[in-house]
C-alpha positions as CSV (number, residue, x, y, z in Angstrom):
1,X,3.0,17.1,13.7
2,X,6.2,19.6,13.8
3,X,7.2,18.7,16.9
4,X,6.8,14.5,16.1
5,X,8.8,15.6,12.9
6,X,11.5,17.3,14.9
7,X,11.7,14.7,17.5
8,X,12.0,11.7,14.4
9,X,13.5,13.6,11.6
10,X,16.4,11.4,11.3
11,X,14.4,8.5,11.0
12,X,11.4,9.9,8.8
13,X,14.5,11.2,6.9
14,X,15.9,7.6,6.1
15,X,12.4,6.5,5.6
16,X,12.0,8.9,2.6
17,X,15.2,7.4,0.9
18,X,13.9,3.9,0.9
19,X,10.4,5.2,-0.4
20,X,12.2,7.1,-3.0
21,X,14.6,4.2,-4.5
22,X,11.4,1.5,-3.9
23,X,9.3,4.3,-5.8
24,X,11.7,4.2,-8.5
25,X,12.8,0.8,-8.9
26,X,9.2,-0.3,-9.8
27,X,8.3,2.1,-12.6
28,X,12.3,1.8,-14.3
29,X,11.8,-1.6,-14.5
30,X,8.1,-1.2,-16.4
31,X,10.4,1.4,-18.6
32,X,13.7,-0.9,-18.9
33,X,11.5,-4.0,-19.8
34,X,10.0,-2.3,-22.8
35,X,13.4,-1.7,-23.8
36,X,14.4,-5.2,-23.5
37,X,11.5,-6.3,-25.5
38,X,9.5,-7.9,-22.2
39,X,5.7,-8.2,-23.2
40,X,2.7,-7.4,-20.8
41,X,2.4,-10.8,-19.5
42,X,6.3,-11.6,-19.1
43,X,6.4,-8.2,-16.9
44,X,3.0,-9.5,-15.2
45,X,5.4,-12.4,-13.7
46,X,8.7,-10.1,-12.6
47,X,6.1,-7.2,-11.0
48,X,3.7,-10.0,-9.2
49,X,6.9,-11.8,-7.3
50,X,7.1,-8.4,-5.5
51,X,3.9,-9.0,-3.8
52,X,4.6,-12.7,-2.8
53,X,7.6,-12.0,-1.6
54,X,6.4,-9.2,0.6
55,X,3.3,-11.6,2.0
56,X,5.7,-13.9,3.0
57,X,8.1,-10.9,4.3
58,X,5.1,-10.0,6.5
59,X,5.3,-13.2,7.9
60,X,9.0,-14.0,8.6
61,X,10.1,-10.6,9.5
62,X,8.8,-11.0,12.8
63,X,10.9,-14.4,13.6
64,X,14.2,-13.2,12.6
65,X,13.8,-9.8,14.3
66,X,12.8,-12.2,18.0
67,X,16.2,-14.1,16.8
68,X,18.7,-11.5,15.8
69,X,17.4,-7.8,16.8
70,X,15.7,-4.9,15.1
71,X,19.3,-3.4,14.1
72,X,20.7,-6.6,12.4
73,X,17.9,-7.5,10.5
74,X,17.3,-3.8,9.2
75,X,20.6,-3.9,7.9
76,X,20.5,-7.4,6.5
77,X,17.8,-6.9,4.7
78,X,18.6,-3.2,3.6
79,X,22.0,-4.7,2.3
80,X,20.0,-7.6,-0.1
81,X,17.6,-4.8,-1.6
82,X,21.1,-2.4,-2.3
83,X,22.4,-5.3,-4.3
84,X,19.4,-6.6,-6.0
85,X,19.0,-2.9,-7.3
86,X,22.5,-3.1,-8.8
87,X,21.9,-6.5,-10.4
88,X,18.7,-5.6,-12.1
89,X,21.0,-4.0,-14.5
90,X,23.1,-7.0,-14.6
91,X,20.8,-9.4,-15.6
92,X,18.1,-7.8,-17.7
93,X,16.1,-11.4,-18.2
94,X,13.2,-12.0,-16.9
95,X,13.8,-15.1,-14.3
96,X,16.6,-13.1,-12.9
97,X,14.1,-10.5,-12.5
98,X,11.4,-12.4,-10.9
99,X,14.1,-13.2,-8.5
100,X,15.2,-10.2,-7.6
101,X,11.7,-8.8,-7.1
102,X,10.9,-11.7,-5.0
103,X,13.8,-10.9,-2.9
104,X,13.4,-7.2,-3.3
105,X,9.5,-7.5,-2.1
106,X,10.3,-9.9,0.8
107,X,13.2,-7.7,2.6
108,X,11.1,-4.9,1.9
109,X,8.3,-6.4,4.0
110,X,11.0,-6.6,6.7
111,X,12.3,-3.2,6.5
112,X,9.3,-1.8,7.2
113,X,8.2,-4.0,10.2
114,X,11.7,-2.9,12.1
115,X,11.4,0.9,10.8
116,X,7.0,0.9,11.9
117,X,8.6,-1.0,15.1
118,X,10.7,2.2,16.3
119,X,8.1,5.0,15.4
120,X,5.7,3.1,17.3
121,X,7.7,2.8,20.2
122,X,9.2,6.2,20.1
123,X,5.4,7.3,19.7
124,X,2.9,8.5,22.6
125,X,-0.4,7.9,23.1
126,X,-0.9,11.9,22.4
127,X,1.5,11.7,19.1
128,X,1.0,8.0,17.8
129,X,-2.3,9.5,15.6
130,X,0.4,12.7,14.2
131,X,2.8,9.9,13.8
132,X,1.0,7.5,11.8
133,X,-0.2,10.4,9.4
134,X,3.7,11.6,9.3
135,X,4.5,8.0,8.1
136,X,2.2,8.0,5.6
137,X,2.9,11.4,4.2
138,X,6.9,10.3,3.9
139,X,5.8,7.2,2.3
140,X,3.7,9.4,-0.4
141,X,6.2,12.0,-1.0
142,X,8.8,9.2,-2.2
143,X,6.9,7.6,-3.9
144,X,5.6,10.8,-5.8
145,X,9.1,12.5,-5.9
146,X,10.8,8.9,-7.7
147,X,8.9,9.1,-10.3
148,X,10.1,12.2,-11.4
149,X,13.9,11.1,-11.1
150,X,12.8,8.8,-14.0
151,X,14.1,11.6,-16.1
152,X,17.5,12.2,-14.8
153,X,19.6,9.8,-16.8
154,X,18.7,7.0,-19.8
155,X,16.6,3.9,-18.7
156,X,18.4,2.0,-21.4
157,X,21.7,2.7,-19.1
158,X,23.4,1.6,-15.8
159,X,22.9,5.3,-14.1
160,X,19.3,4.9,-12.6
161,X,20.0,1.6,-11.1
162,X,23.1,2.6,-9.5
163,X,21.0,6.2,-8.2
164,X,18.2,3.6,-6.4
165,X,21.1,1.1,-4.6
166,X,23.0,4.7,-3.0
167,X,19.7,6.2,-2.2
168,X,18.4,2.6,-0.2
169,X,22.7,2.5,0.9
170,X,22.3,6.1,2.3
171,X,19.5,5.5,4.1
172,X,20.9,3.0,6.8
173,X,22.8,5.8,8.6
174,X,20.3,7.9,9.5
175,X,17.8,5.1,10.2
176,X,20.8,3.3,12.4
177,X,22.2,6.3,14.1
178,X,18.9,7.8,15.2
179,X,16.7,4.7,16.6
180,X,17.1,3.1,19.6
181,X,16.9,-0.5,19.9
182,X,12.7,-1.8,20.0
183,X,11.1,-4.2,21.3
184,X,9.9,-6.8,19.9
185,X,6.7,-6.4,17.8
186,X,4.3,-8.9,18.5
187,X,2.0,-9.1,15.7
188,X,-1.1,-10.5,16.4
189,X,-2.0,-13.7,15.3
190,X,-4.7,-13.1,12.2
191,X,-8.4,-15.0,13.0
192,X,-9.3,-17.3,10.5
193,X,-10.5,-16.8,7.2
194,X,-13.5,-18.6,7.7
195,X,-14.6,-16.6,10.9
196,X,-13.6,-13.2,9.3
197,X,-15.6,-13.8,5.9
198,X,-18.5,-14.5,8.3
199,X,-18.1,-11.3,10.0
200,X,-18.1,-9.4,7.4
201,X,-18.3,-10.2,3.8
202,X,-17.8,-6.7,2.0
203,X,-15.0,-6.3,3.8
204,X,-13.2,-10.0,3.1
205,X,-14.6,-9.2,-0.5
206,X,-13.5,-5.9,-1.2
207,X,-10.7,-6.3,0.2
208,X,-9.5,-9.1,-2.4
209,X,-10.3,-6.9,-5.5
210,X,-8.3,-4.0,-3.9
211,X,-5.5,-6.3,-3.7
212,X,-6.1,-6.9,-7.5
213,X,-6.1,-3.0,-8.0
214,X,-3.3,-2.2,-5.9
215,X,-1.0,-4.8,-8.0
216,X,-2.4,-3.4,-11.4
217,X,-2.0,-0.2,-10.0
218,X,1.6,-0.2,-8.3
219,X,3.3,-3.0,-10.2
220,X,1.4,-2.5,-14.3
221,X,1.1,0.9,-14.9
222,X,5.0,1.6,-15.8
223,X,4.1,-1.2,-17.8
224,X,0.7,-0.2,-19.2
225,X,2.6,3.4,-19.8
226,X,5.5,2.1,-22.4
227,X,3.3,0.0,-23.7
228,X,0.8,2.8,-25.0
229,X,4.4,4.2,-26.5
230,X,4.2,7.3,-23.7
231,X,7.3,9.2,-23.0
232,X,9.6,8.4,-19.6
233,X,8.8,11.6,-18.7
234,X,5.0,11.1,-19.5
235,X,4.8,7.8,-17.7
236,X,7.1,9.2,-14.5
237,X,3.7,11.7,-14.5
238,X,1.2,9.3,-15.0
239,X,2.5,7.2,-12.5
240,X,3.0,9.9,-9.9
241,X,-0.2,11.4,-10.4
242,X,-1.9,8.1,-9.4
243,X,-0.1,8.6,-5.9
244,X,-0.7,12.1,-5.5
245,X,-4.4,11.0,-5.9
246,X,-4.2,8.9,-3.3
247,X,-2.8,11.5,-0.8
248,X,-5.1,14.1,-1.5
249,X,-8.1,12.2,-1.5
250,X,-7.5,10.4,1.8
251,X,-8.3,13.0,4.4
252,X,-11.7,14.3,2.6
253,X,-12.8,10.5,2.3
254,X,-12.0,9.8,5.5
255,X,-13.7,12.7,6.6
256,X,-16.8,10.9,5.0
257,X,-16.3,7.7,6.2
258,X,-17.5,8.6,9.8
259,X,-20.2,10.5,9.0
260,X,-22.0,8.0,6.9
261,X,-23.0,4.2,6.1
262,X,-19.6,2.7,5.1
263,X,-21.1,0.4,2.4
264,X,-22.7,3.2,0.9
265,X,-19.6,5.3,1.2
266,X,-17.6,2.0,-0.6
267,X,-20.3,1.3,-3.2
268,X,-20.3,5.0,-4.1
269,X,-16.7,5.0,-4.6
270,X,-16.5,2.1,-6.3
271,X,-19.3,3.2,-8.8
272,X,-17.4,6.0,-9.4
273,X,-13.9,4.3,-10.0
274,X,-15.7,2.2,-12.2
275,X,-17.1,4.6,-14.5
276,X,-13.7,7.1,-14.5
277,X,-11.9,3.8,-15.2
278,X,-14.4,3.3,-18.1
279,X,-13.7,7.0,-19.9
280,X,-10.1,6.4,-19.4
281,X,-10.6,3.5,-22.0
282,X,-12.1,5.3,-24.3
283,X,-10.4,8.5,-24.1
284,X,-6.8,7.2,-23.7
285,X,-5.8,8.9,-26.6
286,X,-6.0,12.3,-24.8
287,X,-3.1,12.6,-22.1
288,X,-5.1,14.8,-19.7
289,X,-7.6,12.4,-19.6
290,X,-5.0,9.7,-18.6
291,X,-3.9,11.6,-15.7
292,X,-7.4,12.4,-14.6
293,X,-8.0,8.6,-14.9
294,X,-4.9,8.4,-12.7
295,X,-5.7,11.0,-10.3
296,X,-8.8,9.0,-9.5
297,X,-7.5,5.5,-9.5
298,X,-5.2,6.3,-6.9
299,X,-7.3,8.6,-4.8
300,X,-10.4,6.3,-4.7
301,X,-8.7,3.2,-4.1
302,X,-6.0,3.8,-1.7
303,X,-8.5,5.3,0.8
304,X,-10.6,2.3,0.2
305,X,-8.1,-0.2,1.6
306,X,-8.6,1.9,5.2
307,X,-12.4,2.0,4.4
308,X,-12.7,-1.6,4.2
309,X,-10.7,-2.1,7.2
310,X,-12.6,0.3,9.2
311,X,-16.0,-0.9,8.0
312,X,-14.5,-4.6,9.2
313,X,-14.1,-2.9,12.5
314,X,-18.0,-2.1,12.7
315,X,-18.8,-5.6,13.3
316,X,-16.1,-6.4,16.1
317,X,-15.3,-6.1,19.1
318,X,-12.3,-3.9,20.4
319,X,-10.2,-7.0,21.4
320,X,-10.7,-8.8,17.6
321,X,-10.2,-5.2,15.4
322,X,-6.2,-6.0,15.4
323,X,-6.8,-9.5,14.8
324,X,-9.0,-9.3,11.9
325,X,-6.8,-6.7,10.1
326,X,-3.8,-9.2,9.9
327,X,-6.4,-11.9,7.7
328,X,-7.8,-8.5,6.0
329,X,-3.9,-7.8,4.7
330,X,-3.9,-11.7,3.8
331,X,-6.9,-11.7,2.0
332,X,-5.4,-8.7,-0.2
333,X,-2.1,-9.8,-0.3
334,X,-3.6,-12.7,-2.3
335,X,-5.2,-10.8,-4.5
336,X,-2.2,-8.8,-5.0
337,X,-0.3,-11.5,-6.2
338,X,-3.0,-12.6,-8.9
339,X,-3.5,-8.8,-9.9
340,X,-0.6,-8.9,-12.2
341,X,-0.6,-12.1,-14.4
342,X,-4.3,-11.2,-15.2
343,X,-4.1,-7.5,-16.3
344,X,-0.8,-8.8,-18.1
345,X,-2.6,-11.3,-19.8
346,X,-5.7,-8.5,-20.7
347,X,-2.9,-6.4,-22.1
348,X,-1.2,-9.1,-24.3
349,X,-4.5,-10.4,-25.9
350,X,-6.7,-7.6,-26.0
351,X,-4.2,-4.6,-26.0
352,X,-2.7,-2.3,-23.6
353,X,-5.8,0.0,-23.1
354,X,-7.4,-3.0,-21.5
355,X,-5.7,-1.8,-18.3
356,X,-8.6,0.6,-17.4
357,X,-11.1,-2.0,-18.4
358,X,-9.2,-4.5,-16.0
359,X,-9.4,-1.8,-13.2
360,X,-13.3,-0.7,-14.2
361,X,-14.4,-4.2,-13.9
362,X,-12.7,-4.6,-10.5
363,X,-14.5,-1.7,-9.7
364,X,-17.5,-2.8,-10.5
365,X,-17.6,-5.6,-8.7
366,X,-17.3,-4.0,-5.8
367,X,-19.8,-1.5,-6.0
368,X,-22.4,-4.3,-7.0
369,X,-21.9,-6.9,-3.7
370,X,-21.9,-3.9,-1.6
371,X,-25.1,-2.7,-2.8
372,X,-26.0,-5.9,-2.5
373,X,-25.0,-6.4,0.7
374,X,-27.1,-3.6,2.1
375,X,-29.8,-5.7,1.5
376,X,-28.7,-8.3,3.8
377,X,-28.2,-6.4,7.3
378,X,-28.9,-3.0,8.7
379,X,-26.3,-0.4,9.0
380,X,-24.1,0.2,11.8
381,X,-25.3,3.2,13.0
382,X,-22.4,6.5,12.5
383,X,-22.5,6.6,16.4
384,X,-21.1,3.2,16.9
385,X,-18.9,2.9,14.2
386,X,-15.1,2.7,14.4
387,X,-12.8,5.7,13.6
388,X,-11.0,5.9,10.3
389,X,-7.5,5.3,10.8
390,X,-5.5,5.8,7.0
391,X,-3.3,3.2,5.8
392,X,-1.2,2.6,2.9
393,X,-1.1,-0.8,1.3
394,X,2.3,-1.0,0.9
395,X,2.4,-0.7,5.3
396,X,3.0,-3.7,6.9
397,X,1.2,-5.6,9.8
398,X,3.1,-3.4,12.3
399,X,1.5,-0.2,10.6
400,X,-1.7,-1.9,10.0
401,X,-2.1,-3.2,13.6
402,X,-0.8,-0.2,15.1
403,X,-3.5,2.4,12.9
404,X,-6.1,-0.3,14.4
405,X,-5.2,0.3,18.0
406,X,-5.2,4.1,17.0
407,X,-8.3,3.6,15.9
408,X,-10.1,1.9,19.0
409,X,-8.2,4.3,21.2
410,X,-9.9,7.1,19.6
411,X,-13.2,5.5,19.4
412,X,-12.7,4.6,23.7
413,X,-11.4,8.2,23.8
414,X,-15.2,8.9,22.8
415,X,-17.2,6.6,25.1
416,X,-15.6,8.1,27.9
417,X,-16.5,11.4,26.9
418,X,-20.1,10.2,26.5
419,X,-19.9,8.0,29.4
420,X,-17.4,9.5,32.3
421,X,-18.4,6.5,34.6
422,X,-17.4,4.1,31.8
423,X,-14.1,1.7,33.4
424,X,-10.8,3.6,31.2
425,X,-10.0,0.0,30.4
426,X,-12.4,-1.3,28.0
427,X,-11.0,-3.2,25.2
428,X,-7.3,-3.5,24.9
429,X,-4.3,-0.5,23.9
């Protein structure tokens, strides 16, 4: 991992910085809304246009990089998200916010199509596993150290919204002087919805209510934070303790996830999640048991978004695995874009504690169609399953289909080794 590190620092480097001011933006504007008097459910509106517009980024990105190149529309895009930063400040109202986020979510999106575009092709088949894992990590560690630049200067003031447009600003030049022009990623096109549900439900399922998490997680719990009356510096550790949960927790439950039944790895989880989300309810009073609450909502469901994926993977064959992780990121795209207006709503009606009930019920759900569903069809046996390949939710298709191909690399990888005779072909790289 040195060595890919070395090879790519410039790029990882630039990567960090855009982590870093989108880590920020998100939990100053939960902070800055309190301060301008924005309830639950108005904030539910501004933090859920960030998801549409990056669903639709996901989609468009890929059109205007075949018309105008990698390099044009990385700095297009990079340009829009410098200035919306900037004007959040400038308009503190909540259409103009909506706006923004929209905008700020949808040239996001294409950001990280062009940037996933150059690892992958400055990537090996011996480094592209290090690589990914690299990627993720950078994506963490902004995330996790924005919060904690919270505390640097007033969220009432001009200071942190000018910190997040130079840190995005700064991080064109290394990303621009260090990658070389890519080719064109061709995403591919998702199966449909109807075929994918079919092939497996859990995953089409579960996938939907993590979408609702995620958004409750990433876009409300700035939001959930000032309105329980915490501290900025208090809600910058709350926040970041959710992500450092799912970082720490992603190896050990991957670890798991190819080494048992995936459904009963998910419905575990879930049952878990759901009960933690539960005591987090009741014992909100008590800080430390807010962050544990954290700890666990981000380490359980981040590692469950690659879970379901993989556990999709079981049912397909090598050529469809890409395919049906395009219509997997749909499916929870969706249900990130709900995810907001309804904890919002929970939190204006039945108070702000209702956040973990929101979260526990999600949960819940989960855990009860999966054990469900193990009534309905015998398990993939471990042998035969797909490898766990960890993504983040906030990745885009490139990252998504690109941790897919990993994946049935790795899993050829091991036929061969079973099966020397075995054509090196089978399924598609």
């Amino acid at each position: 991992m040195l060595a890919v590190l070395a090879s790519s620092w410039a790029l990882f480097l630039g990567l960090l910085l855009l982590m870093i001011g989108n880590g920020l933006q998100g939990t100053l504007l939960g902070v800055r809304g309190e301060i301008e008097g924005f309830d639950a459910l108005t904030m539910s509106f501004v933090m859920s246009a960030y998801f549409l517009g990056f669903l639709g980024g996901s989609r468009a990105a890929p059109l205007l990089i075949q018309r105008v190149g990698h390099v044009r529309v990385f700095a297009a895009l990079a340009s829009l998200i410098s200035a919306a930063f900037i004007l959040y400040a400038a308009f503190p109202h909540p259409i103009a916010w909506a706006a923004m986020r929209l905008l700020v979510g949808f040239c996001f999106s294409g950001v990280y199509v062009v940037c996933e575009s150059w690892l992958n092709d400055s990537s090996t088949t011996e480094t592209r596993g290090k690589t990914l894992s690299l990627y993720m990590i950078v994506q963490m560690l902004g995330v996790v150290s924005a919060q904690f630049m919270l505390n640097l200067a007033n969220p009432a003031d001009y200071a942190l919204f000018v910190l997040i447009s130079v840190l995005v600003s700064i991080s064109f030049a290394p990303i621009l002087l260090s990658a070389t022009p890519a080719p064109m990623f061709q995403t591919t096109k998702p199966m449909t919805l109807q075929r994918l549900v079919e092939t497996s439900p859990l995953g089409s399922v579960g996938m939907f209510f993590m979408g609702l998490i995620f958004a409750g997680m990433f876009g409300m719990a700035a939001v959930y934070g000032a309105e329980r009356g915490l501290s900025v510096s208090d809600i910058s550790l709350f926040v970041a303790t959710i992500y450092t949960g799912g970082l720490l927790l992603q190896y050990p439950i991957g670890w798991l996830s190819d080494r048992m039944d995936r459904r009963r790895l998910i419905a575990i989880l879930t049952a878990i999640g759901a009960v933690t989300m539960v005591m987090g309810f009741f014992a909100s009073e008590a800080f430390t048991a807010l962050l544990v609450a954290a700890f666990l909502l981000g380490g359980l469901s981040n590692p469950l978004y690659s879970l379901l994926i993989a556990y999709t993977a079981d049912y397909l064959d090598y050529e469809d695995m890409a395919a049906a992780s395009g219509g997997l990121m749909f499916i929870n795209g969706c249900g990130a874009i709900l995810g907001p207006f309804i904890v919002g709503a929970m939190m204006t009606t039945l108070g702000a504690d209702s956040y973990f009930l929101f979260m526990a019920a999600n949960f819940a759900l989960v855990s009860g169609y999966a054990l469900w569903r193990m009534t309905r069809r015998a398990p993939t046996p471990v042998e035969d399953t797909a490898s766990f390949a960890y993504v983040a939710p906030q990745a885009s298709p490139v990252a998504v289909e690109v941790a897919t191909e990993y994946a049935i690399e790795q899993a050829e990888g091991e036929e061969l080794e079973e099966d020397p005779d075995q054509p090196e072909t089978a399924g598609p790289v």
